[in-house]
VMD Tcl script that draws the C-alpha trace (Angstrom):
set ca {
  {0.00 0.00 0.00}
  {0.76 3.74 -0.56}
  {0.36 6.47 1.95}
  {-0.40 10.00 0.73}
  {1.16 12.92 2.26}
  {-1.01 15.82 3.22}
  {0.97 18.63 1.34}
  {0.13 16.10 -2.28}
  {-3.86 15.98 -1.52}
  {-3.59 19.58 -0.72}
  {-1.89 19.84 -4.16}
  {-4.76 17.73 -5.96}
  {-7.61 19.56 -3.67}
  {-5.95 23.40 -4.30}
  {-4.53 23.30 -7.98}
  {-2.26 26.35 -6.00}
  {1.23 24.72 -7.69}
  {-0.14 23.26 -11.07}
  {3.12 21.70 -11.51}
  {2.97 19.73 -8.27}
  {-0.58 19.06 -9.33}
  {0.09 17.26 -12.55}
  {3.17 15.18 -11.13}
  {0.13 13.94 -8.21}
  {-2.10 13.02 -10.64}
  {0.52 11.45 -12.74}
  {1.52 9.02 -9.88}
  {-2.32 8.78 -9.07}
  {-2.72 7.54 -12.82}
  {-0.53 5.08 -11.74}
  {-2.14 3.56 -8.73}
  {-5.04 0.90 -8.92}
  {-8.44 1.47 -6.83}
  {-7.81 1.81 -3.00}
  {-4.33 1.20 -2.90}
  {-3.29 5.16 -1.84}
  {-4.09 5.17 2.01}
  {-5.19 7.89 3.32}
  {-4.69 8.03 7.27}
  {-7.01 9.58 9.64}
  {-3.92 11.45 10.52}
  {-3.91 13.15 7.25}
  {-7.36 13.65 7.44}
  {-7.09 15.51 10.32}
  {-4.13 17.71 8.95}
  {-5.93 18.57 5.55}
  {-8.81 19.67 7.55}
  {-6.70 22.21 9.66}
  {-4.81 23.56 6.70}
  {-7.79 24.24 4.45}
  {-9.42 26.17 7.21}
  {-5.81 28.08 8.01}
  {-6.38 31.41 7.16}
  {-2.69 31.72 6.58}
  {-3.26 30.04 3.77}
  {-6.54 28.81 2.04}
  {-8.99 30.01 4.77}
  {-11.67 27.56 3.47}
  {-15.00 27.53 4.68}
  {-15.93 24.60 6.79}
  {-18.45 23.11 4.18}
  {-16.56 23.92 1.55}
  {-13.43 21.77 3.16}
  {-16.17 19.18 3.95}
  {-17.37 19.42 0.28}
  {-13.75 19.07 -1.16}
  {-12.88 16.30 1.09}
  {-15.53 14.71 0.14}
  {-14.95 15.06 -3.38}
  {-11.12 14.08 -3.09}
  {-11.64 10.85 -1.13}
  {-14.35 9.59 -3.77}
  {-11.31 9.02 -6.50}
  {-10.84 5.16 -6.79}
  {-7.23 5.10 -5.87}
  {-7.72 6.74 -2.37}
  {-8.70 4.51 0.81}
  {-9.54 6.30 3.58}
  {-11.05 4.77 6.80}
  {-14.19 4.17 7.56}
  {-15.10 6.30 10.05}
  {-13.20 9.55 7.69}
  {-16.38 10.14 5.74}
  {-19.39 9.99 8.46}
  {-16.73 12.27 10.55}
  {-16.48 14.87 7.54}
  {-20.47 15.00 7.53}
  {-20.31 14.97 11.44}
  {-17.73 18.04 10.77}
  {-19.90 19.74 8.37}
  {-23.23 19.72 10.77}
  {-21.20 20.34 13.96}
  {-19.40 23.94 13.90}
  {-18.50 23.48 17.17}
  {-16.21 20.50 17.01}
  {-13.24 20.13 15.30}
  {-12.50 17.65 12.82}
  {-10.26 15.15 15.35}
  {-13.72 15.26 17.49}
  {-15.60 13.83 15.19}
  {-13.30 10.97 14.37}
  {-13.05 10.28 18.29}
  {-17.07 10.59 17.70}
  {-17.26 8.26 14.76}
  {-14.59 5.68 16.63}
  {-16.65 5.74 19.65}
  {-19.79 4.39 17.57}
  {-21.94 7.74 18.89}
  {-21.71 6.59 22.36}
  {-20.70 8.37 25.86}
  {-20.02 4.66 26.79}
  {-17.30 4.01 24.42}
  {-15.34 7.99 25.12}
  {-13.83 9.27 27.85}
  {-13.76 13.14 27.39}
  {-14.35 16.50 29.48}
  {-15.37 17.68 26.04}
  {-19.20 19.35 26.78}
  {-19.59 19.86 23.31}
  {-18.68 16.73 21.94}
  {-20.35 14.94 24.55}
  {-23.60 16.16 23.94}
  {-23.22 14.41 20.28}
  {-23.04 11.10 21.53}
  {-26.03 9.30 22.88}
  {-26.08 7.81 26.68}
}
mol new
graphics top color blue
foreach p $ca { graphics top sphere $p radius 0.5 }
foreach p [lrange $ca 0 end-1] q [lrange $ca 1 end] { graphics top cylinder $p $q radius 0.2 }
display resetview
């Protein structure tokens, strides 16, 4: 398996270095369907530098939107629980994105979280 780097889907998601952009796809083009892991971890980071107004300043549906979008290409396999937490970040300003994976890996329950977290906590049933 192949693990994608944050700074390449931010490449494919941004078009903000075309050049970068076409060498991605190029070794994308490569790749068969699911075999380009993308970790939570990355998940988490692409989330957080969309919304950096330093530098793209994204809106929150918008990275939801173009998350979305990016992890529907055949070649990328993300976890299961990236996609419901992408929808849980789009309906929940409050939390960030690493919330609603804890969220998602907790099944929507207080009984599998331990958190001081009010508003994630009142998310998850009892």
């Amino acid at each position: 398996m192949i693990f994608a780097d944050t700074n390449i889907l931010v490449r494919l998601a941004t078009n903000d270095d075309p050049a970068q952009r076409s060498l991605a796809m190029a070794r994308l083009a490569q790749c068969g369907s699911n075999e380009v892991n993308v970790s939570d971890v990355v998940v988490a980071e692409m989330f957080f530098v969309l919304a950096s107004q330093k530098h793209y300043g994204m809106s929150r549906a918008d990275i939801c939107s173009t998350l979305s979008d990016l992890f529907s290409i055949s070649q990328f396999f993300v976890s299961r629980e990236a996609l419901p937490a992408i929808v849980l970040a789009r309906n929940n300003k409050k939390l960030d994105i690493t919330d609603c994976l804890l969220a998602v890996y907790a099944d929507g329950s207080r009984d599998n979280l331990l958190s001081f977290d009010k508003d994630l906590l009142k998310i998850l049933k009892t």
